[in-house]
C-alpha positions, 0 to 999 in steps of 0.5 A: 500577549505577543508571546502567547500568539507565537505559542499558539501559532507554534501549536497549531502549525506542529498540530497541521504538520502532524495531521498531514503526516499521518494522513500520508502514512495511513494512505500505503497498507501492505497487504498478505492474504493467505489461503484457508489453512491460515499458514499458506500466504496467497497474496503480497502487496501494497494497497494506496487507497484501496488501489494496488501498486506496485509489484504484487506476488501471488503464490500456490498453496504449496507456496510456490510462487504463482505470478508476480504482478506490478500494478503502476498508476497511470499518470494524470487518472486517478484510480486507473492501473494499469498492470504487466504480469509474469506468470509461472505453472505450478510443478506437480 
């Protein structure tokens, strides 16, 4: 009876560990956003539930890079960004 206690608690604790990880995995996406033609990439980053973070990078349609953005998070308000840009003309 005690062996399979143990075994049951083994189960469950490596099911919690599991769930636990993979819930963190899902939370950062990378993002791409590309413009119309489907080739041209117009946008990279990374999504943490739906928010962006991190640096982000816009681009021209000609591919040129646009602007290049880092989005932190401000510590103890959730869901508050605040965001420090660079930005760059786009040669003709």
């Amino acid at each position: 009876m005690k062996h399979t206690t143990i075994l049951s608690l083994k189960g469950t604790l490596i099911l919690l560990i599991l769930t636990v990880v993979f819930s963190f995995s899902s939370l950062a996406q990378n993002h791409k956003k590309y413009w119309p033609d489907g080739k041209s990439l117009k946008e990279t980053g990374e999504l943490v539930n739906g928010n962006k973070q991190g640096n982000w990078k816009t681009y021209h349609q000609n591919g040129q890079l646009e602007s290049e953005i880092n989005y932190t998070k401000e510590s103890g308000k959730t869901g508050n960004f605040a965001k420090t840009a660079r930005y760059t003309a786009q040669a003709n």
